[in-house]
GUVOVEX-416170 format. One line per 10 residues: number of its first residue (from 1); their letters; for each residue x, y, z of C-alpha. Coordinates in steps of 0.2 Angstrom, whole numbers. Each point is the difference from the previous one (the first is absolute). Layout:
% residues N
NUM	A	X Y Z | ...
***
This chain:
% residues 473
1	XXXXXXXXXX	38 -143 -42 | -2 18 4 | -3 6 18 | -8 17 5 | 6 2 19 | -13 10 8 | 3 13 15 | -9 17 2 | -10 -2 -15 | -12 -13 4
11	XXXXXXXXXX	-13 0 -14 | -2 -5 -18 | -4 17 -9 | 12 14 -5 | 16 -12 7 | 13 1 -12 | 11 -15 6 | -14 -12 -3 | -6 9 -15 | 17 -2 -10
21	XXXXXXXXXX	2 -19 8 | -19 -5 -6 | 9 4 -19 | -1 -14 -10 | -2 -18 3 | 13 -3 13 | -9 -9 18 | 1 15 11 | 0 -3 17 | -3 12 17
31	XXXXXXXXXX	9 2 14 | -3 9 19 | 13 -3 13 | -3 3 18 | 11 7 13 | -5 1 18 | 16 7 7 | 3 12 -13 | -15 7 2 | 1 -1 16
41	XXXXXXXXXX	17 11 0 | -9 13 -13 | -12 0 14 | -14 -4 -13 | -18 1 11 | -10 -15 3 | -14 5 -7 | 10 5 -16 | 5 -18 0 | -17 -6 3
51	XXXXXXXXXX	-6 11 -15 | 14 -5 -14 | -2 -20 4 | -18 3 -1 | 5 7 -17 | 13 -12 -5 | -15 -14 2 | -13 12 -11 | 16 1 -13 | 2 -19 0
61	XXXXXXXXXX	-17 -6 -3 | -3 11 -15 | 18 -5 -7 | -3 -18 4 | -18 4 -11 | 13 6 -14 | 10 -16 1 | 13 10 7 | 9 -10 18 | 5 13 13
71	XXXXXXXXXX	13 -9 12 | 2 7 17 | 17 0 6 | 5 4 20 | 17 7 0 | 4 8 18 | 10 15 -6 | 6 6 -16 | 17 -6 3 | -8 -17 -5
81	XXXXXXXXXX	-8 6 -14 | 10 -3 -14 | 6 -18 6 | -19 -3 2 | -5 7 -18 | 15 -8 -8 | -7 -18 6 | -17 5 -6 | 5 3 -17 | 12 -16 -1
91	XXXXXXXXXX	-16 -11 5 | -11 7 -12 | 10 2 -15 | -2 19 1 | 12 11 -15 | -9 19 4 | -4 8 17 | -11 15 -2 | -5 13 12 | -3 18 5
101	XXXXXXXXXX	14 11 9 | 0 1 17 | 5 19 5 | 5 -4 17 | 20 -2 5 | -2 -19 8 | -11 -6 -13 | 12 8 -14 | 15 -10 7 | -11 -15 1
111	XXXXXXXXXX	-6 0 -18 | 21 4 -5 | 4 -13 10 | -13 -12 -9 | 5 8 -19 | 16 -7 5 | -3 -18 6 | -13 -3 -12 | 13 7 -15 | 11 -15 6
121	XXXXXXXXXX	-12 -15 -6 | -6 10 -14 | -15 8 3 | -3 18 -4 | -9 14 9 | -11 12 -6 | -3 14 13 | -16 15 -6 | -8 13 7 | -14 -5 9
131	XXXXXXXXXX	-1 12 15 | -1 18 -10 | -10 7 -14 | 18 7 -5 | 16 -7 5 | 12 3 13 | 14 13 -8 | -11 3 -16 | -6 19 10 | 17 11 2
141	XXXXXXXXXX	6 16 0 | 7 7 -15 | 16 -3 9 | -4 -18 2 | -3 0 18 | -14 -6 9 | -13 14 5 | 3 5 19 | -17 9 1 | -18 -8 -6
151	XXXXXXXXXX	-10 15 -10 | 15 1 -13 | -1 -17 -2 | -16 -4 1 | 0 13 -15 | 13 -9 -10 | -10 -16 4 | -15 5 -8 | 11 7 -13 | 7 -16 -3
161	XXXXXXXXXX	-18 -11 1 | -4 11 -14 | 14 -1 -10 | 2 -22 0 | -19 -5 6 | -2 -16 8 | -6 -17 -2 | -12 -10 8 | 3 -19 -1 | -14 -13 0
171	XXXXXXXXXX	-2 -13 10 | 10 -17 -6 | -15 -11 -12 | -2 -18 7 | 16 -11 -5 | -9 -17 3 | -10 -10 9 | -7 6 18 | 13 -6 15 | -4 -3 18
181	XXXXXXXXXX	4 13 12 | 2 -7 19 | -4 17 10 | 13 6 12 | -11 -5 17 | 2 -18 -6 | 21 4 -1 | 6 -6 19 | 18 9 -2 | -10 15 -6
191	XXXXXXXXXX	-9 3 18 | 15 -6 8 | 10 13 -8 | -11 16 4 | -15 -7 12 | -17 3 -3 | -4 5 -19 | -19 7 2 | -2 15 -11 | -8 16 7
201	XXXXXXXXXX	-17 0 -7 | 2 21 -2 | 13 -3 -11 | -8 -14 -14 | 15 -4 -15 | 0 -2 -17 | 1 11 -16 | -17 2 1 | -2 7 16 | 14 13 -5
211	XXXXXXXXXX	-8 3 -17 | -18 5 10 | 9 9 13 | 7 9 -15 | -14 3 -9 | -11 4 15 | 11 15 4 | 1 7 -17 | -16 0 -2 | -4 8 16
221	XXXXXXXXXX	13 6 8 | 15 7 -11 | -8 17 -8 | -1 5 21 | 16 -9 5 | 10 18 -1 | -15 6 13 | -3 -17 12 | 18 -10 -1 | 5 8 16
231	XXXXXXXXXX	-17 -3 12 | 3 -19 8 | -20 1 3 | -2 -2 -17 | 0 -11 -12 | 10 12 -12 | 15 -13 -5 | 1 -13 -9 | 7 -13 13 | 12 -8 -13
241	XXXXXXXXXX	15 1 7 | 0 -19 7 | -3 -6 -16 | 13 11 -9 | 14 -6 13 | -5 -20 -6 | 0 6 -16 | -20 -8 0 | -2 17 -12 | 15 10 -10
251	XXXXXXXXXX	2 19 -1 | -2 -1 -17 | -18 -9 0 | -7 15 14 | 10 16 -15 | -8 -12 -13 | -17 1 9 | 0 16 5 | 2 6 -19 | -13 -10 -6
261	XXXXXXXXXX	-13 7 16 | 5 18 -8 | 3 -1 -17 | 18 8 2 | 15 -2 12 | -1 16 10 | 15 10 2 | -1 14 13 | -8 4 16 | -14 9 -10
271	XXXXXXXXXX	-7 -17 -8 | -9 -11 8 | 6 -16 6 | 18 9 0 | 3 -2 19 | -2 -19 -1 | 11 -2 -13 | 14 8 8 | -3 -11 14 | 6 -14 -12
281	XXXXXXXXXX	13 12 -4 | 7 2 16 | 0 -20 3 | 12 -2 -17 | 9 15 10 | 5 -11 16 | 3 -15 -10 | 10 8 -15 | 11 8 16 | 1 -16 10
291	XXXXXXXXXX	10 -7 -17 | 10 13 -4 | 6 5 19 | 1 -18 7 | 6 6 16 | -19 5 3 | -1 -18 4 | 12 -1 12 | -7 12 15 | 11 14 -8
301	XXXXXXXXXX	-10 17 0 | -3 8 -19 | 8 17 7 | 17 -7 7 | 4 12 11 | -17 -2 11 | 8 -17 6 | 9 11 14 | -16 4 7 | -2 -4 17
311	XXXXXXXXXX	-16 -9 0 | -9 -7 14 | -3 -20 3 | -10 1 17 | -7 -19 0 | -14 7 11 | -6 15 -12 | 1 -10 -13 | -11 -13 8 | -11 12 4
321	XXXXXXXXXX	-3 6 -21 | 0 -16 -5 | -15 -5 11 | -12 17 -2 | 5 6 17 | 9 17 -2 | -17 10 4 | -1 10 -16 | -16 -7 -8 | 2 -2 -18
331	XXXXXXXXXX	18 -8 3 | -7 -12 11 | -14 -5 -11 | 11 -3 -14 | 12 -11 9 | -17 -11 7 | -7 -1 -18 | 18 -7 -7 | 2 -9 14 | -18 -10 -2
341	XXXXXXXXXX	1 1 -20 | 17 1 -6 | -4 15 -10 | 1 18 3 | -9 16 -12 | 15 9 -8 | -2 16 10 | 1 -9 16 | 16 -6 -2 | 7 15 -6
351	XXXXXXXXXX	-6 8 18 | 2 -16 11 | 20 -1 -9 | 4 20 5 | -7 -4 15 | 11 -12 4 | 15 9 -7 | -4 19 1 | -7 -2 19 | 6 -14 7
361	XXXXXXXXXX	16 2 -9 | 3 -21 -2 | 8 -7 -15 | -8 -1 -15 | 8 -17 -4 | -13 -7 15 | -14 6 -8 | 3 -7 -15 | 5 -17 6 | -17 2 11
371	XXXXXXXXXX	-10 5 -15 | 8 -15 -10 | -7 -13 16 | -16 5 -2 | -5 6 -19 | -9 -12 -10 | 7 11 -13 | 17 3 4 | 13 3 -12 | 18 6 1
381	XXXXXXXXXX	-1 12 -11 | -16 10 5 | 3 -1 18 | 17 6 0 | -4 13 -12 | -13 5 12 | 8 -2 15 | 15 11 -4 | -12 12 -9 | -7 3 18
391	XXXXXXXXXX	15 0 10 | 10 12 -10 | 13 -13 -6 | -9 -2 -19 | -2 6 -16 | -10 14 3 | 0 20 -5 | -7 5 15 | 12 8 15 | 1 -10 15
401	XXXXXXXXXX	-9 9 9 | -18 -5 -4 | -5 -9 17 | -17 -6 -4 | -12 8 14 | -9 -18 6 | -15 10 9 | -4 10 -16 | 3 -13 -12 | -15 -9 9
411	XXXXXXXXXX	-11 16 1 | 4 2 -20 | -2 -17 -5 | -12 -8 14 | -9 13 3 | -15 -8 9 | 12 -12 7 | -8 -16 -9 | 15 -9 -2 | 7 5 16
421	XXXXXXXXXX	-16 -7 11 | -2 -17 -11 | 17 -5 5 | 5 9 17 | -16 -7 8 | 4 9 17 | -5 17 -11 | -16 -7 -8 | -11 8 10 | 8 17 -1
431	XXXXXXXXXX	-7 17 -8 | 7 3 -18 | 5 18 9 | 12 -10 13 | 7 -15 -11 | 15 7 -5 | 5 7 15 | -9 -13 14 | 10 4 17 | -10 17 5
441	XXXXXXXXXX	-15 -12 -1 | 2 -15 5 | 8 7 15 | -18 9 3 | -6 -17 -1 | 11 -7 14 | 5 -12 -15 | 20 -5 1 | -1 -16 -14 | 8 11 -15
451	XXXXXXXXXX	21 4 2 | 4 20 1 | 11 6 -13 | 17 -9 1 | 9 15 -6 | -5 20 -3 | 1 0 -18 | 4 21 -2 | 16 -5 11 | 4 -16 -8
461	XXXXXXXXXX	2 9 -17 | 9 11 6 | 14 -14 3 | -4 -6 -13 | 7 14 -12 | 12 3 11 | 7 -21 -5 | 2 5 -16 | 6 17 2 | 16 -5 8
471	XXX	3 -10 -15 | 4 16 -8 | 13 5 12
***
């Protein structure tokens, strides 16, 4: 028997490991293994959880429809992994294990550690790339090196798509009769492990939610995304990130569709469609980095020598980011929203992250865990990408001393202050002339129910750039 381990890659189309196992006649089995205190120690939100088991029942119904079992397996840490999986395969008489890489450094040593103990009793491993349109290592510099800076190789990337193409895998054909599938609710050790599995109804799974969500936005959305990606008042983005970090939907499905909506596979800012395409691009950026510089996943900064900054870890100031309260408004509405959502718009947490590091000069490495216990997207690779981009620590070309302004940003981006009165409820009554900067007002008003500014963001910059200054001496 043949048996495709599933992990971020929870759906039947474009998945290579079950793909190749689903080759001849062999029974092919599935597998999804739960973790609680791993995921607990990777800080993994509940509503993430939630959203991937809500998945994982989806995924088993329609392989139980192909006459293909998924077993569930809990498996408290990864230690216990390759004990548990060895078992597995001895009970079922399997000879193959298939799967797609993990690019994190945890999982990695896991899936060595289980190459090795299932090698013992004779069954081989067959690992794919199921997380990148192209794989980790295959876009280097001429020297060999992993690019350091993103336009270059986002440039050699595309060079590189055009040189090889891609393939997009069908879904597995039915390999017998239809099987039962016991949904997870039913499963008592399931609940026990990670509490209550109701699914947020604003985030509905399966592969065809993700394919309309795609569709939707290319049909509408992607010729203005260079124009509308950055207003969180509109619905300018395509909201797949969730679905890409479960791997509900692969990169190479959206490149796929986006060539078909356009006839051709744009290749500079000057064509249409361009601006989202790079946005996949910069995903295979942070992913292709987090395998190649493994120390990424170990809280070590991309630029070494910003780890003798002298950041801040003031409980209280970070309390006060994390819960909307630090009396700039577009930071604090970003903060409710992920708070009550467990997403966040791409511009607003590129301002809420240099808030927190360029002004209030805490540790990046607390955002990022933060971000992580909240995002129903979450993802290693992304979020550190991001995080580091915005404290200064990342791969980035820009000097350190780009301080995101957090008033400005929400005039710029908010203008009317939409976003800013839906979530900070204390300012929905506020002229559109006052939202962004409330205090004058409100204290006309007599009104004392929203924070003043925590910190004076033309002095906290200032420090900032004077942090990373005396790196230099």
């Amino acid at each position: 028997m043949k048996l495709v381990w599933l992990r971020n890659d929870l759906r039947l189309a474009d998945n290579p490991a079950l793909r190749h196992a689903c080759a001849g006649d062999e029974p092919v089995a599935a597998l999804f293994i739960i973790s609680p205190a791993q995921w607990r120690q990777h800080k993994m939100a509940p509503v993430r959880q939630r959203f991937m088991l809500a998945q994982v029942d989806e995924l088993g119904r329609e392989l139980a429809a192909l006459g293909i079992p998924l077993h569930l397996l809990r498996v408290e840490t990864f230690a216990e992994v390759p004990a548990a999986l060895a078992d597995l395969c001895r009970e079922q008489g399997v000879t193959q294990l298939y799967a797609n890489q993990a690019i994190e450094i945890d999982e990695q040593r896991r899936d060595h550690a289980v190459s090795a103990a299932l090698a013992e009793q004779g069954v081989s491993c067959h690992w794919l790339n199921g997380c990148c349109v192209l794989p980790p290592g295959r876009v280097l510099t001429g020297s060999g090196d992993m690019f350091k800076v993103f336009t270059p190789f986002s440039r050699a990337w595309l060079k590189a798509l055009d040189e090889e193409g891609f393939v997009i895998h069908r879904a597995p054909a039915p390999r017998g009769e239809p099987l039962p599938w016991h949904p997870l609710a039913e499963r008592a050790w399931v609940d026990e492990a990670l509490g209550e599995l109701t699914a947020d109804a604003r985030w509905p799974v399966g592969e065809a939610e993700a394919r309309r969500r795609l569709n939707d936005f290319l049909e509408q959305a992607v010729l203005d995304y260079g124009e509308t990606r950055d207003f969180p008042a509109i619905a300018g983005t395509s909201v797949l990130s969730p679905y890409l970090a479960a791997g509900i939907i692969s990169p190479r499905q959206c490149v796929a569709a986006l060539q078909q909506r356009l006839g051709y596979r744009p290749q500079s800012n000057a064509q249409p469609g361009f601006v989202w395409l790079n946005e996949l691009v910069w995903r295979e950026f942070y992913r292709h980095l987090l395998v190649l510089i493994p120390t990424l996943s170990m809280n070590r900064p991309f630029k070494p020598e910003t780890a003798a900054l002298s950041w801040s870890w003031d409980p209280d100031a970070f309390a006060a980011w994390c819960e909307g309260r630090t009396g700039y408004p577009i930071v604090d509405a970003a903060m409710r929203c992920l708070n009550a959502t467990g997403w966040m718009h791409n511009r607003l947490r590129m301002i809420v992250a240099s808030f927190l590091t360029k002004d209030l000069h805490i540790h990046w490495r607390l955002g990022e865990d933060y971000f992580m216990s909240r995002l129903i997207d979450g993802d290693l690779a992304a979020n550190n990408g991001g995080w580091q981009w915005a404290a200064g620590t990342g791969a980035d070309a820009a000097p350190y001393f780009r301080v995101f302004n957090p008033t400005t940003q929400g005039q710029r981006f908010d203008p009317q202050g939409e976003f800013i009165r839906t979530w900070v409820t204390e300012l929905a009554d506020i002229p559109a002339a006052y939202v962004h900067q409330p205090h004058d007002w409100l204290r006309l008003k007599g009104r004392q129910d929203y924070p003043a500014p925590m910190v004076d963001h033309a002095v906290a910059r200032v420090r900032a750039i004077e942090m990373f200054r005396s790196l230099e001496k």
